[in-house]
C-alpha positions in Angstrom: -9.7 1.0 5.0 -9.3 -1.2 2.1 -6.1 -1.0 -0.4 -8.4 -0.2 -3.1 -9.6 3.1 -0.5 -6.1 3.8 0.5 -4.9 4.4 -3.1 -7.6 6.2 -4.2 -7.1 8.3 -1.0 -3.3 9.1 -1.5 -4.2 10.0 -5.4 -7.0 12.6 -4.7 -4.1 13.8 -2.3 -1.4 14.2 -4.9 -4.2 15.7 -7.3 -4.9 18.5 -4.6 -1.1 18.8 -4.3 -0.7 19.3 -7.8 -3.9 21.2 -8.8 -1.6 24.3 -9.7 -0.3 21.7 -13.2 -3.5 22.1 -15.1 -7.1 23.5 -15.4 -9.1 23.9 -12.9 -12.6 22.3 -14.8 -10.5 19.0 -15.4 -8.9 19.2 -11.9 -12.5 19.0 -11.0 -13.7 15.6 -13.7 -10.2 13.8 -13.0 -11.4 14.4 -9.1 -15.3 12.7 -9.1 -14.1 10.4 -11.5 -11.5 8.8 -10.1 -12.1 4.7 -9.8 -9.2 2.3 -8.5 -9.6 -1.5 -9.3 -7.5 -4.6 -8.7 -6.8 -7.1 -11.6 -4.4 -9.6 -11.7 -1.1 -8.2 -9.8 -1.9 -4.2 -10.6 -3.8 -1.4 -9.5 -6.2 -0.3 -12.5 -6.9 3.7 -12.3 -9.3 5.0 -14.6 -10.8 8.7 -14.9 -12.4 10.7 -17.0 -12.1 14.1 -19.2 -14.3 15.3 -21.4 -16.4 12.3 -21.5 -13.1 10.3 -22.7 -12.5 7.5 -20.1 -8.3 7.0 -19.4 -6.8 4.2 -18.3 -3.6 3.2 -16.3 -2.1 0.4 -14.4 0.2 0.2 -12.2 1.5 -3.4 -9.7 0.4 -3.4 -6.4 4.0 -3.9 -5.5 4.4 -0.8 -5.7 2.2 0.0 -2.9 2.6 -1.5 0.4 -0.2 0.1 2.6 -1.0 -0.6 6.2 0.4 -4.3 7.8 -0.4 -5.1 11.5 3.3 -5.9 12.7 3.9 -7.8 15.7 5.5 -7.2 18.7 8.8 -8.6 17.3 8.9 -7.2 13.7 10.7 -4.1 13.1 8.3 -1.6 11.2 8.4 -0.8 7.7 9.0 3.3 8.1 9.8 3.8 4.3 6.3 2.5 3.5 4.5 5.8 3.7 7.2 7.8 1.7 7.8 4.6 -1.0 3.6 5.3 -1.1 3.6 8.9 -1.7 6.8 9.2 -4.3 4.8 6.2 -6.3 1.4 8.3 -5.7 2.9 11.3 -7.0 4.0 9.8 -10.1 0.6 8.2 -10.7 -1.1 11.4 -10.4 1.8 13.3 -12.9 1.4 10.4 -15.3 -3.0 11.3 -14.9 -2.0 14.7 -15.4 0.5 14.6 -18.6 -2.6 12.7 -20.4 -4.8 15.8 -19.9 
């Protein structure tokens, strides 16, 4: 799965998580609208409500999805809670601007 996939992925997830913050109709737009794209160094998120596209950004050093470690390297275990804490406070900051 691509980075691009992942973090769309993990935001639809916080969304469902946190579906009880706010309407149901725009929990539904924010949902199929959803579109993750890389520009420079950042993640660019953009949804829409009411016909009004939204737009944020945020550096994909924030993120540090799925490396193949070898035999030798010690896994990164704080990788999948650093992804969901900085998921989570996409998807509040998507939610505060609805």
């Amino acid at each position: 799965m691509s980075k691009l996939n992942s973090l769309k992925f993990l935001l639809l997830q916080k969304l469902n998580e946190h579906k009880s913050l706010i309407n149901e109709e725009i929990h539904k737009e924010i949902a199929y609208s959803l579109e993750v794209k890389m520009r420079n160094d950042l993640y660019i998120i953009n949804w829409k409500v009411n016909n009004i596209i939204n737009e944020i950004s945020s550096p994909q050093s924030n993120f540090n999805f799925y490396k193949k470690s070898e035999y030798n390297e010690t896994p990164d275990t704080n990788q999948i809670t650093n992804n969901n804490s900085e998921g989570t406070k996409l998807i509040l900051e998507i939610i505060s601007k609805n």
